[in-house]
C-alpha positions as a LaTeX table, in Angstrom:
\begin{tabular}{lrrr}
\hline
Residue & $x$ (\AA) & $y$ (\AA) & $z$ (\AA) \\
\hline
Unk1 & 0.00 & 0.00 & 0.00 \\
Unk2 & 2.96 & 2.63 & 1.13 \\
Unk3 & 4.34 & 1.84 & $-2.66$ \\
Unk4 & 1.09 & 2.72 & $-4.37$ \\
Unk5 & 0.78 & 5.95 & $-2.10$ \\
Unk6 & 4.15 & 6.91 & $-3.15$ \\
Unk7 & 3.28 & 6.80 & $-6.57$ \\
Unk8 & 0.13 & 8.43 & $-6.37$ \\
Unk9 & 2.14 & 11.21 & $-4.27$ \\
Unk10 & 5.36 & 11.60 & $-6.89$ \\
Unk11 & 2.16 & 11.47 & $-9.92$ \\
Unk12 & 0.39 & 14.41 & $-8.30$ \\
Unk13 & 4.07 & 16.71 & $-7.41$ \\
Unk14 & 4.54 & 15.91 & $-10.76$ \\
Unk15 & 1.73 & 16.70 & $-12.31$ \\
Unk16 & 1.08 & 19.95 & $-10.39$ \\
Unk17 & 5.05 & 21.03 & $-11.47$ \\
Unk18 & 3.80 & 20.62 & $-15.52$ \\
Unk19 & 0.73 & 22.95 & $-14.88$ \\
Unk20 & 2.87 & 25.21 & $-12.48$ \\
Unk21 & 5.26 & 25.21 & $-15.47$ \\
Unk22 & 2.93 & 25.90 & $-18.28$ \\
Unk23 & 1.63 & 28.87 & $-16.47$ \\
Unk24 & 4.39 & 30.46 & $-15.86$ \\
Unk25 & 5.42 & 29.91 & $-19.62$ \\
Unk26 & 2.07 & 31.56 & $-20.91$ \\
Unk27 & 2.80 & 34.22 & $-18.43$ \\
Unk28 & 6.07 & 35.27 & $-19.54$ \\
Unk29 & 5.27 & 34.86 & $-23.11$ \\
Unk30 & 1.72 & 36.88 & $-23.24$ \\
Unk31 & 2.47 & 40.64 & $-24.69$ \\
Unk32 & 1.54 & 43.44 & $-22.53$ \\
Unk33 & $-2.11$ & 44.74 & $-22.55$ \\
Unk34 & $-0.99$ & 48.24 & $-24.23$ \\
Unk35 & 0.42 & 46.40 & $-27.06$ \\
Unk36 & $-1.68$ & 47.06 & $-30.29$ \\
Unk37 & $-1.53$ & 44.66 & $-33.30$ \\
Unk38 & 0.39 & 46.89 & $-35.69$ \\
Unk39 & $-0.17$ & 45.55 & $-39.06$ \\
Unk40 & $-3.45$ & 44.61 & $-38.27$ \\
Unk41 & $-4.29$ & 48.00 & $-37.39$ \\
Unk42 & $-2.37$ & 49.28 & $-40.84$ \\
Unk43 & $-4.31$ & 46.87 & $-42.98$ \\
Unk44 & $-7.70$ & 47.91 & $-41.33$ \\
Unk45 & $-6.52$ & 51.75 & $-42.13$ \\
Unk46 & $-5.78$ & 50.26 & $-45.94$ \\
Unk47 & $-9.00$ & 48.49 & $-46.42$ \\
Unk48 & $-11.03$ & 50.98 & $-44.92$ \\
Unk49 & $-9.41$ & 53.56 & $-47.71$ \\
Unk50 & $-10.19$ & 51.69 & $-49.88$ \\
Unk51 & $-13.63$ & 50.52 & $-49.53$ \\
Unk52 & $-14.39$ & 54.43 & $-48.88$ \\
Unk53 & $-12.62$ & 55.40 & $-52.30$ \\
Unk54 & $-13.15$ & 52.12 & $-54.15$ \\
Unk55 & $-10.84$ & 51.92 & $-57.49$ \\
Unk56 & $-8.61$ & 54.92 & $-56.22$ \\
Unk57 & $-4.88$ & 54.32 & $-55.24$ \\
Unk58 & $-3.16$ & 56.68 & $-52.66$ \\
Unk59 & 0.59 & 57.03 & $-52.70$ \\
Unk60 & 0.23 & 57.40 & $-48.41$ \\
Unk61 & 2.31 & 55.64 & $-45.57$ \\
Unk62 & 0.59 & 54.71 & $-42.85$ \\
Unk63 & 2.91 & 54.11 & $-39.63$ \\
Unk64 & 1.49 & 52.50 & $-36.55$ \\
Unk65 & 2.97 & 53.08 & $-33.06$ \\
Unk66 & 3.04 & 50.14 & $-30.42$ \\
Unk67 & 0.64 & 52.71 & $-28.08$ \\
Unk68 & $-1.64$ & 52.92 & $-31.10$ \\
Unk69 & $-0.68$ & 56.38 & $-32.16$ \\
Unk70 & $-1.00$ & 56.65 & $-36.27$ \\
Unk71 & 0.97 & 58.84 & $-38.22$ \\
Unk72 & $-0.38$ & 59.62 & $-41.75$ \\
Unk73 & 1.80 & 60.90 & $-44.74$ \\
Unk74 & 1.83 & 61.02 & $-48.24$ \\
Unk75 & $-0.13$ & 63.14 & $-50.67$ \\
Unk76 & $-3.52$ & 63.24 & $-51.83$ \\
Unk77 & $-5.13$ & 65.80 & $-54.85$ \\
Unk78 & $-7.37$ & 67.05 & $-52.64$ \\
Unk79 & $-8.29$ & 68.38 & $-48.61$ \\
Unk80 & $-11.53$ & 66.58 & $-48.28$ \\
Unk81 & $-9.66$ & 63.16 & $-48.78$ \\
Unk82 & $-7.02$ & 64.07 & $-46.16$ \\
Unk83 & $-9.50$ & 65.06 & $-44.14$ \\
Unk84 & $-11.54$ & 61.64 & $-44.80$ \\
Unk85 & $-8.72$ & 59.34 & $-44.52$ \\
Unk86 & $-7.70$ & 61.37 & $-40.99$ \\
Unk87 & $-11.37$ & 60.24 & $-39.60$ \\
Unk88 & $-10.89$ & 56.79 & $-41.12$ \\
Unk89 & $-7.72$ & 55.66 & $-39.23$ \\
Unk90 & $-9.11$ & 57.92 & $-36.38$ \\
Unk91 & $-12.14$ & 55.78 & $-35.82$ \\
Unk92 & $-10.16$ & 52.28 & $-36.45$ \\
Unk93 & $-9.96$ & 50.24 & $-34.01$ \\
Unk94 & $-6.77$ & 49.89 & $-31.62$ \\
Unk95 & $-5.75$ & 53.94 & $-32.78$ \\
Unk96 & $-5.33$ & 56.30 & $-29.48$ \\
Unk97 & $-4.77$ & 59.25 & $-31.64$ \\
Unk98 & $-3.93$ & 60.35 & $-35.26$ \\
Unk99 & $-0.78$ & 62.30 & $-36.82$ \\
Unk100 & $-2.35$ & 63.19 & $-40.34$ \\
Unk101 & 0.26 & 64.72 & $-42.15$ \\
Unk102 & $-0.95$ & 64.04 & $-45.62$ \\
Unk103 & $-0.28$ & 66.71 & $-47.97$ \\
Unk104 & $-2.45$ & 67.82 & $-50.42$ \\
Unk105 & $-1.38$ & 68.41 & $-54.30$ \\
Unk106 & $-1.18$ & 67.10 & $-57.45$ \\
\hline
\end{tabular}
């Protein structure tokens, strides 16, 4: 009987050491909660622009920081699009606050 209670004991220690293990794995390898998902946030600008101004292309960058600030360049031929594309990324998901400095020109 002591041999089987041993076993059961050493199963259990172990056992509990694998899920003490994997949580402290998931914890060091989860990203912090102020991390945004940059290119997702880039390609949801990027869609968005397009669906908005479907067969137009915009020579624009679109830079995403990890604290979700957006900063907007480039150059559109006209202020209502700068202003459009401003609200767009503004109301995206994930964005804390937009840099739009799109020029406009021809």
């Amino acid at each position: 009987m002591d041999m089987k209670r041993n076993q059961w004991v050493w199963a259990a220690g172990f056992a509990l050491l694998v899920i003490v293990t994997m949580g402290t794995v998931a914890c060091s390898t989860a990203t912090p909660h102020n991390d945004v998902d940059q290119a997702g946030i880039e390609a949801n600008i990027r869609a968005q622009i397009a669906t908005h101004y479907p067969g137009e292309t915009f020579d624009i960058s679109i830079e995403v920081a990890e604290n979700g600030t957006v900063t907007l360049g480039g150059k559109v031929n006209d202020n209502d699009k700068k202003t459009r594309i401003g609200e767009i990324a503004s109301n995206t998901p994930g964005v804390t606050r937009v840099v739009n400095n799109i020029t406009v020109g021809e």
